[in-house]
N, CA, C and O atoms as CSV, one atom per row, in Angstrom:
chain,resi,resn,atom,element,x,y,z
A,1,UNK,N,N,3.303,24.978,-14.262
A,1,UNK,CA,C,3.789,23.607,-14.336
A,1,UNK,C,C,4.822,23.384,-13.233
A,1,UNK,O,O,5.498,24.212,-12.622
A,2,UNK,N,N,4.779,22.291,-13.153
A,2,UNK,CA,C,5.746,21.747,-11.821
A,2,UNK,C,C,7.731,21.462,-12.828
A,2,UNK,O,O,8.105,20.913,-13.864
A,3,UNK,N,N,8.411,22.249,-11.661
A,3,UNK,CA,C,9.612,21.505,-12.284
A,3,UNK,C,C,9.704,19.831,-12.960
A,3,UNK,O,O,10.412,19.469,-13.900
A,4,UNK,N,N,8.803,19.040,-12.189
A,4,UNK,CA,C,8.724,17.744,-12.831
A,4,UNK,C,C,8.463,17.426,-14.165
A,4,UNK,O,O,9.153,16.752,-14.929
A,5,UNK,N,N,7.237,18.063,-14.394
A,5,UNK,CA,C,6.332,18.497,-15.883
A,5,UNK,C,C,7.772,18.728,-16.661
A,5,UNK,O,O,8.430,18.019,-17.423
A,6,UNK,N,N,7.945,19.993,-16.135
A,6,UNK,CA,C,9.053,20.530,-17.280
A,6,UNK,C,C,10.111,20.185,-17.089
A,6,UNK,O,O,10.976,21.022,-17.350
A,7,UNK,N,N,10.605,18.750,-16.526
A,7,UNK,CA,C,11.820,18.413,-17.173
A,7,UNK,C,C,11.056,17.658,-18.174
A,7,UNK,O,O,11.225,17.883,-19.373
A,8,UNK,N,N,10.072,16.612,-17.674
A,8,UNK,CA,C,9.316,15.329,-18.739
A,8,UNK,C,C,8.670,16.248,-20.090
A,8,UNK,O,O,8.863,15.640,-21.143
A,9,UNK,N,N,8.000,17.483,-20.262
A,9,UNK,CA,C,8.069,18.231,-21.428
A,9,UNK,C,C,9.177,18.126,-22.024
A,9,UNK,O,O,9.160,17.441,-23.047
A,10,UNK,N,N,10.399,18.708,-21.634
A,10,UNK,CA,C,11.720,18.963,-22.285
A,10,UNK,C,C,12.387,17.288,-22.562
A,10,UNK,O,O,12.794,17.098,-23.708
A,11,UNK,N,N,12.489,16.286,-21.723
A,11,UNK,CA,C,12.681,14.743,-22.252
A,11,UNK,C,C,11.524,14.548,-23.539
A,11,UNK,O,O,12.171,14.204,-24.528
A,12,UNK,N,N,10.475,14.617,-23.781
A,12,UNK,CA,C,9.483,14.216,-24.131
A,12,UNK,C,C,9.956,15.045,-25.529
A,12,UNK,O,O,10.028,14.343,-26.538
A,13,UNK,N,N,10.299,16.540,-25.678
A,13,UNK,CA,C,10.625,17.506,-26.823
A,13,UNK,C,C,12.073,16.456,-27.711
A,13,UNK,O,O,12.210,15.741,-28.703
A,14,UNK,N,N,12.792,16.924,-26.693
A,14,UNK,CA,C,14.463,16.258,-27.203
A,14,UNK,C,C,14.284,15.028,-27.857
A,14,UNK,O,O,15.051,14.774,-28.786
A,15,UNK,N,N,13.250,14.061,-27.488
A,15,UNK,CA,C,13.373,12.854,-27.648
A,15,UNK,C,C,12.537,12.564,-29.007
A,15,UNK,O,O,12.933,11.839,-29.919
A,16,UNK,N,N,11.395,13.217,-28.975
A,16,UNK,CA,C,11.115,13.216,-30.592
A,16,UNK,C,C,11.535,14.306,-31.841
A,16,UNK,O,O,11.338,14.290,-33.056
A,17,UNK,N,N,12.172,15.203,-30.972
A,17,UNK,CA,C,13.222,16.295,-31.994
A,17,UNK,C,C,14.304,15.050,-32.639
A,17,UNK,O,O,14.308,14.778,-33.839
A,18,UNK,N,N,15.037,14.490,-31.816
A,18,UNK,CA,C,15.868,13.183,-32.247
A,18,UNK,C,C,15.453,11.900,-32.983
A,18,UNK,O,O,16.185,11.245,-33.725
A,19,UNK,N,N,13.896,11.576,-32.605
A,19,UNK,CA,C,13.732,10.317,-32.651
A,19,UNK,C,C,12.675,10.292,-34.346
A,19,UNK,O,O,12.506,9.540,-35.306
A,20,UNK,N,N,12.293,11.386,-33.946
A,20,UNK,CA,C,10.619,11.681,-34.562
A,20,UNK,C,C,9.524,10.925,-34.574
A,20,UNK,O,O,8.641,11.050,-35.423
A,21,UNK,N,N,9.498,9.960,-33.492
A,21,UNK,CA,C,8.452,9.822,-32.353
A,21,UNK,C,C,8.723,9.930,-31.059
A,21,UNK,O,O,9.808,10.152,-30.523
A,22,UNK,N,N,7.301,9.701,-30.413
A,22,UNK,CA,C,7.653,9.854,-28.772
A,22,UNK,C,C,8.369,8.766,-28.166
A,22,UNK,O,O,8.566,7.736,-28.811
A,23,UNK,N,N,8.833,8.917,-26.819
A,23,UNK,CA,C,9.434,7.903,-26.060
A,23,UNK,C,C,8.095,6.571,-25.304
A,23,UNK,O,O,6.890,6.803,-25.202
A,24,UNK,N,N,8.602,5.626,-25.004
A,24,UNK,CA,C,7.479,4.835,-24.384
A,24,UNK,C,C,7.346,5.178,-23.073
A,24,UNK,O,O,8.058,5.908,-22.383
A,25,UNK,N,N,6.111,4.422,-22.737
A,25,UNK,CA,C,6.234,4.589,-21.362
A,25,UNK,C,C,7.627,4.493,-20.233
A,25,UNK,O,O,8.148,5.347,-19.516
A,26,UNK,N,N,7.993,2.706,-20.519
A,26,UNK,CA,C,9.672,2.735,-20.001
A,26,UNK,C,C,10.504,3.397,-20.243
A,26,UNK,O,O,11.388,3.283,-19.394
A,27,UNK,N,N,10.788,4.245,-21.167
A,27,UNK,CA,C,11.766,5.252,-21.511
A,27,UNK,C,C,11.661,6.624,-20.313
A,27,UNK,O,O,12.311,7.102,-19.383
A,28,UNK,N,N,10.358,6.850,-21.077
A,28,UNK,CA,C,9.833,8.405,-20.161
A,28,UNK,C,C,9.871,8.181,-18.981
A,28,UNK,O,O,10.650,8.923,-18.383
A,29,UNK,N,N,9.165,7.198,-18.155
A,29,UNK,CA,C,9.230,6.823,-16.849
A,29,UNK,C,C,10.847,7.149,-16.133
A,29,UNK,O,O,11.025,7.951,-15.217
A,30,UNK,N,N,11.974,6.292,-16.818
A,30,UNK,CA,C,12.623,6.278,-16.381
A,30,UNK,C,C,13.643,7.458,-16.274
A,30,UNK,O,O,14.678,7.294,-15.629
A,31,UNK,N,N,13.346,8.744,-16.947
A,31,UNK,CA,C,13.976,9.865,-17.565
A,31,UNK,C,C,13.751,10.313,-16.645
A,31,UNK,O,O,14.730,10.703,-16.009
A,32,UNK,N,N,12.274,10.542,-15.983
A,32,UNK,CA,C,11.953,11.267,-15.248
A,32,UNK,C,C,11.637,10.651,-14.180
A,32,UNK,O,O,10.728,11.348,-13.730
A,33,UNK,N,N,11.828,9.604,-13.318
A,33,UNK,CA,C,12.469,9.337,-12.271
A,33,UNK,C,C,10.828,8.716,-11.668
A,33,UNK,O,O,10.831,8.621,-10.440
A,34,UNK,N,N,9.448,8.287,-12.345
A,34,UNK,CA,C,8.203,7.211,-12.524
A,34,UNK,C,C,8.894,5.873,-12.712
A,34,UNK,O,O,9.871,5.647,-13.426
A,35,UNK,N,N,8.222,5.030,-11.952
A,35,UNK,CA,C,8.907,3.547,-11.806
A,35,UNK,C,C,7.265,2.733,-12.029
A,35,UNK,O,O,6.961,1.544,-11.936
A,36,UNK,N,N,6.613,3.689,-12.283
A,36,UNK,CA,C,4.914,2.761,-12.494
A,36,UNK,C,C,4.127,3.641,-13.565
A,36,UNK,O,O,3.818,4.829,-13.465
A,37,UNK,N,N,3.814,2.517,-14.904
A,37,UNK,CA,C,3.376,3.017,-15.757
A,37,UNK,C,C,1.964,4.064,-15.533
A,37,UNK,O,O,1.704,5.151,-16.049
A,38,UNK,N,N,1.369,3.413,-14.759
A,38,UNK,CA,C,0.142,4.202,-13.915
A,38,UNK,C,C,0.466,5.454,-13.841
A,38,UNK,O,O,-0.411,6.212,-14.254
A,39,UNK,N,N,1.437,5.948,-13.452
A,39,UNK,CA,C,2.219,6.995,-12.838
A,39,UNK,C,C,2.511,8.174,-14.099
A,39,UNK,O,O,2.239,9.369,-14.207
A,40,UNK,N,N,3.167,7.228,-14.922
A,40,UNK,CA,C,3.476,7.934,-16.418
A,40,UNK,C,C,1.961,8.524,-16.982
A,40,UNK,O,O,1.606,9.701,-16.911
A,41,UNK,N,N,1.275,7.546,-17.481
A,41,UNK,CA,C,0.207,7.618,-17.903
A,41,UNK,C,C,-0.932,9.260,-17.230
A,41,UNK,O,O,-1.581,10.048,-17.917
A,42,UNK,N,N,-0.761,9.225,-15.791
A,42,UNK,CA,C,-1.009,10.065,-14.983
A,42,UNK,C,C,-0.208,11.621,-15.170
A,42,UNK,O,O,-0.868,12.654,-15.291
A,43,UNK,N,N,0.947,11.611,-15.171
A,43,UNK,CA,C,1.476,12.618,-15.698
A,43,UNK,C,C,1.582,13.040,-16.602
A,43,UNK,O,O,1.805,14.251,-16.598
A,44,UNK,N,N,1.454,12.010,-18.534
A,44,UNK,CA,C,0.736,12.739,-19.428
A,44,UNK,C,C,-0.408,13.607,-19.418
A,44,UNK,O,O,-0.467,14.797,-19.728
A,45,UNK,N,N,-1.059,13.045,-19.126
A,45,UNK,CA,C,-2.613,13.582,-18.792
A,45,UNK,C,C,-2.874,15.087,-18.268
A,45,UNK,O,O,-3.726,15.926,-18.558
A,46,UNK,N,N,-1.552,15.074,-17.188
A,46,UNK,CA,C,-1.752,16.397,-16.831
A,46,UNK,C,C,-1.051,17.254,-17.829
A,46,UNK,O,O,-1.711,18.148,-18.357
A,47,UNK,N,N,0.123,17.110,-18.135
A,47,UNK,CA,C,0.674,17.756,-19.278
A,47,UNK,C,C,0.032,18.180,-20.582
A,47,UNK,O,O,0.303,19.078,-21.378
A,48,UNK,N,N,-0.912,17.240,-20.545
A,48,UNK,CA,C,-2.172,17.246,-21.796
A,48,UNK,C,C,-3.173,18.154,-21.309
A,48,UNK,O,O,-3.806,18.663,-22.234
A,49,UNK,N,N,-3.509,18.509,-20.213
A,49,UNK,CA,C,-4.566,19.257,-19.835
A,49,UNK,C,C,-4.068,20.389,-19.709
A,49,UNK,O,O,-4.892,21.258,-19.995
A,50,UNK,N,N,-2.454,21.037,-19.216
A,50,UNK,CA,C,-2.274,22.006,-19.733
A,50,UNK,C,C,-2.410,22.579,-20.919
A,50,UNK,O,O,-2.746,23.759,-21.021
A,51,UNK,N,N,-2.148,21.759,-22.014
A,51,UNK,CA,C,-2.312,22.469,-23.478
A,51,UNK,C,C,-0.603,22.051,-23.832
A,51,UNK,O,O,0.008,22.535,-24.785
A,52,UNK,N,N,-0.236,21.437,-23.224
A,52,UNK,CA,C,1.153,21.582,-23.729
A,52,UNK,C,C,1.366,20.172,-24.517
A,52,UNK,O,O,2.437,20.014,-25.103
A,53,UNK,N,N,0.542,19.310,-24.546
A,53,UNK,CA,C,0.836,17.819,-25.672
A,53,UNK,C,C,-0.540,17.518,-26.045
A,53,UNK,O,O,-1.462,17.961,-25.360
A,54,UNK,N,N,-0.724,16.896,-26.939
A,54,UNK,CA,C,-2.019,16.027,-27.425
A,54,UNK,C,C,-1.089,14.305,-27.370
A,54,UNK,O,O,0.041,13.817,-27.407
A,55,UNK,N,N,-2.568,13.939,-27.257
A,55,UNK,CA,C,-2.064,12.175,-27.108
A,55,UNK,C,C,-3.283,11.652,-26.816
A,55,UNK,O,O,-4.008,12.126,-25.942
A,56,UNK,N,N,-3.639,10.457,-27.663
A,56,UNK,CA,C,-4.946,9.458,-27.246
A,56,UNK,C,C,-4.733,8.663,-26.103
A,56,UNK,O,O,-3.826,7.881,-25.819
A,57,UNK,N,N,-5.873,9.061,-25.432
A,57,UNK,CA,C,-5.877,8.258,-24.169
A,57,UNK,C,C,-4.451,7.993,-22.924
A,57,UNK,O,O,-4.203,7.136,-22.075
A,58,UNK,N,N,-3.732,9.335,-23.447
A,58,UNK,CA,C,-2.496,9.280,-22.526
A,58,UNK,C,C,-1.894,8.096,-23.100
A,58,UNK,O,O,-1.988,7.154,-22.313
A,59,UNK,N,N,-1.356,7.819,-24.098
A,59,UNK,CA,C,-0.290,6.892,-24.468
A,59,UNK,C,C,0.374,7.436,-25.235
A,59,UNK,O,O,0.058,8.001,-26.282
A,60,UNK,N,N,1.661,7.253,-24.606
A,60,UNK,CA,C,2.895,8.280,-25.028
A,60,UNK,C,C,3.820,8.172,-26.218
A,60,UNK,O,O,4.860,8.805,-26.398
A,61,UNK,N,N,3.171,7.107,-27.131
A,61,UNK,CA,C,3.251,6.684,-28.640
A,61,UNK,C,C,2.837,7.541,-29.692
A,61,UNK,O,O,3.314,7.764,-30.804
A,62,UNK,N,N,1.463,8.136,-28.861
A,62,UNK,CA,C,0.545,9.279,-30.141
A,62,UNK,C,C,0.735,10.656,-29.658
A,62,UNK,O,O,-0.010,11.522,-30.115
A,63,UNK,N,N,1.975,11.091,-28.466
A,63,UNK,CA,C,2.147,12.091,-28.210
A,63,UNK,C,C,2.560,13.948,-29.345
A,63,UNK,O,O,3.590,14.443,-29.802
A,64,UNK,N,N,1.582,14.219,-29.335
A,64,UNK,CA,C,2.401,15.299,-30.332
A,64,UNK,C,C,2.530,16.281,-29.504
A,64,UNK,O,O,1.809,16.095,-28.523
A,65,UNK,N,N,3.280,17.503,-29.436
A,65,UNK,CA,C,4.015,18.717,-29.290
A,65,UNK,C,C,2.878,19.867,-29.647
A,65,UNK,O,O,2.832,20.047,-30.864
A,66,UNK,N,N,1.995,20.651,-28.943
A,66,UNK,CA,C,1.471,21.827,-29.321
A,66,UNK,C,C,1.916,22.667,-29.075
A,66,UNK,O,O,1.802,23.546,-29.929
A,67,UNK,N,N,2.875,23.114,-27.559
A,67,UNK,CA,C,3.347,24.073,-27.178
A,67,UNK,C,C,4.785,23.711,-26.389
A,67,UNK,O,O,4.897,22.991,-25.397
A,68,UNK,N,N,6.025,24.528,-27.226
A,68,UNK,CA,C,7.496,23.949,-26.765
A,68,UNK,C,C,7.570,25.247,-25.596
A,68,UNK,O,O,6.909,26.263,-25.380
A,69,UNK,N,N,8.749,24.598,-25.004
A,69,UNK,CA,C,8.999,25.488,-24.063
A,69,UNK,C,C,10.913,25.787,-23.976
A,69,UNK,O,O,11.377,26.585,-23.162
């Protein structure tokens, strides 16, 4: 994983450890330094293809946690 990934893993962890759901797109985007939802959406996806989140269709509402880091 890219340092990027794993800060947005670790925002993405903290934030539903606190929240007990995920962050939105505008939230996450802005945590991790994405200014275009496209962008977000794009970087779930990969995070999801590692094995490290599940989420429908990359929307960061139905994000769950398979593997913490």
């Amino acid at each position: 994983m890219t340092e990027k990934q794993i800060k947005g893993l670790k925002v993405i962890q903290e934030y539903i450890d606190k929240n007990k759901y995920a962050p939105t797109v505008r939230e996450l985007g802005e945590k991790i330094g994405l200014n275009s939802a496209k962008l977000v959406h794009s970087f779930i996806r990969d995070i999801e293809a590692k094995g490290y989140i599940s989420s429908i269709n990359g929307c960061p509402s139905t994000i769950k946690i398979i593997k913490r880091i």
